[in-house]
Structure formats: C-alpha cells, structure tokens
Wavefront OBJ file of the C-alpha trace (Angstrom):
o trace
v -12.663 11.439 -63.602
v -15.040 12.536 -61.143
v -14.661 13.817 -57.534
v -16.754 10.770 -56.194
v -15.012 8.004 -58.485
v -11.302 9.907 -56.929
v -13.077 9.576 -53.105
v -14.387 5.504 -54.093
v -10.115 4.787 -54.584
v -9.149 6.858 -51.547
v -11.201 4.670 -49.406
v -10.097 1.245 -51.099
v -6.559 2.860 -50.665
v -7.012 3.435 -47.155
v -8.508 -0.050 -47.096
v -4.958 -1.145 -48.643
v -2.504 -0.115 -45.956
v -0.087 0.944 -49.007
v 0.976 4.443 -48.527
v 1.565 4.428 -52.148
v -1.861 4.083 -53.197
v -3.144 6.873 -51.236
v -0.451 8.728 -52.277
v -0.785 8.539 -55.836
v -4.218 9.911 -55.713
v -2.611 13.392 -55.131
v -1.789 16.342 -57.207
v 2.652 17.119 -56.842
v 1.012 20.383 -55.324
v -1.382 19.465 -52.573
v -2.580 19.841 -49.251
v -3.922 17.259 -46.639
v -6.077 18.142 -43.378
v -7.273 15.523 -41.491
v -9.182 16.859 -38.770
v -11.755 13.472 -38.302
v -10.386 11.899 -34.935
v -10.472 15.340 -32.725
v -13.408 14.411 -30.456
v -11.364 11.391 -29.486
v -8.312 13.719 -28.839
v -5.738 12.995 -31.854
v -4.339 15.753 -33.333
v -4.872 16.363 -37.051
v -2.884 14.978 -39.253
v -1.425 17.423 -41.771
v 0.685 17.421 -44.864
v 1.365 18.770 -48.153
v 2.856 17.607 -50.768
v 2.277 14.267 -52.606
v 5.316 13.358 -50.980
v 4.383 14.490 -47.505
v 0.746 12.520 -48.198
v 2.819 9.999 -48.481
v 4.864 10.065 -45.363
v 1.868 10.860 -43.464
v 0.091 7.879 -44.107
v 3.564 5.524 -43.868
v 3.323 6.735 -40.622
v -0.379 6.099 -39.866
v -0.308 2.888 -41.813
v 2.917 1.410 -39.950
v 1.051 2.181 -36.408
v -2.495 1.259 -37.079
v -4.695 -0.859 -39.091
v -7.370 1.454 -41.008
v -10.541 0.194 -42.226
v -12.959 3.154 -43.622
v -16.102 1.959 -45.421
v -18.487 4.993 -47.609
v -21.640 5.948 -45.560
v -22.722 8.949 -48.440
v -21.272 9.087 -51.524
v -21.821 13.388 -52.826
v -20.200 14.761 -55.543
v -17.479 16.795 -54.151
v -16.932 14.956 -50.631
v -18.403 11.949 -48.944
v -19.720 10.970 -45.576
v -17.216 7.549 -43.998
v -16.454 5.762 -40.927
v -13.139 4.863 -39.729
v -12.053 2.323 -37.608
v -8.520 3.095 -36.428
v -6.720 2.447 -32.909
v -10.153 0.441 -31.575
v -12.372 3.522 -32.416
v -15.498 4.200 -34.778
v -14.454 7.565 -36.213
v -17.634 8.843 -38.257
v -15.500 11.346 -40.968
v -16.506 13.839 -43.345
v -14.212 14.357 -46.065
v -14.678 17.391 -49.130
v -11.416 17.101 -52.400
v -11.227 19.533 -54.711
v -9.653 17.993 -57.495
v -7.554 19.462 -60.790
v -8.556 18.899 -64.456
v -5.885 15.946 -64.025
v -8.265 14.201 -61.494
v -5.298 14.407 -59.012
v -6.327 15.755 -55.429
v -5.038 19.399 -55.317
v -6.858 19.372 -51.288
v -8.402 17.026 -48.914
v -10.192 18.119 -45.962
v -11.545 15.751 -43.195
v -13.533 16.497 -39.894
v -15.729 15.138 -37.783
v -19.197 13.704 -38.596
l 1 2 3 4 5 6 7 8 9 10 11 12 13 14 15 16 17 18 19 20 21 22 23 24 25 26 27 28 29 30 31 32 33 34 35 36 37 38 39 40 41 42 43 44 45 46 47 48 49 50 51 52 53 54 55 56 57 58 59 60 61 62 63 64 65 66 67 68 69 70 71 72 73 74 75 76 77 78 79 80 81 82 83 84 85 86 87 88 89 90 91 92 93 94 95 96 97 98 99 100 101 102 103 104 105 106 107 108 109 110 111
C-alpha cells in the first residue's frame, strides 16, 4: 500500500473519533510526533508504540472533537487542516512506512 493511500485512512480515522482506527494504522514499533498545534501553545503530543498511539489519541479523542480534512495529498506526507478545541490548525504531516504498510513514524508540524 502506498504512503498516500496509509495518510487518506489516518485522516478518515481521525475523522472517526475511534482510537482504534488510528491506532491500527501503526507498525508494533513506532513513533508519533505531533508537533501541529505549537503556534497556538499546545504541547506536542508524543508517543511510541502502537499501544502508546493508541493511548494518545484515547486521550485526545475523549477531550476534543477532531475534524482534519486533506489540503495536498504527496507521496510520503500530506498537507491538512485540523479543527480541534475551536481552532483551524493548518498541519503538515511526513510517515515513513514499513514493507507491511504499517506506520513505523509520523511526524506533524505546523503549516
């Protein structure tokens, strides 16, 4: 599976609220940095771990309502925009993914 097919689910799994779903996009071995919401003064959100992925996203998804919607689609990372906690978070996010298609890391920052 390609990179940009992998990023297409993350977003309708951040679309889904369901920790789960996002969580099942990861490799066992992985790491998650979240860096997208600094300039509004959140700090990143960090994990690693499919499990930890997981937890990190219960936590986001039990406290806000996400809605993220593709701006650029690239091969390797896409362009998005967030809405989370009343804000219009403009994201940048680059996977590498293994041979499995799993995410093996995710790294987000500003736009």
């Amino acid at each position: 599976m390609a990179v940009s097919e992998v990023l297409e689910k993350y977003v309708a799994a951040l679309n889904s609220g369901n920790a789960d779903q996002v969580a099942e996009l990861y490799a066992e071995e992985c790491s998650f940095v979240d860096g997208g919401a600094r300039p509004f003064g959140f700090p990143d959100v960090v994990a690693s771990g499919k499990n930890g992925v997981r937890e990190a996203f219960a936590g986001v998804f039990q406290t806000y309502k996400v809605e993220a919607k593709i701006v650029k689609l690239n091969p390797n990372s896409m362009e998005y925009d967030v809405e989370l906690a009343g804000l219009h978070i403009p994201c940048i996010g680059a996977a590498t993914c293994g041979e499995d298609g799993k995410i093996t890391e995710y790294i987000v920052r500003p736009r």
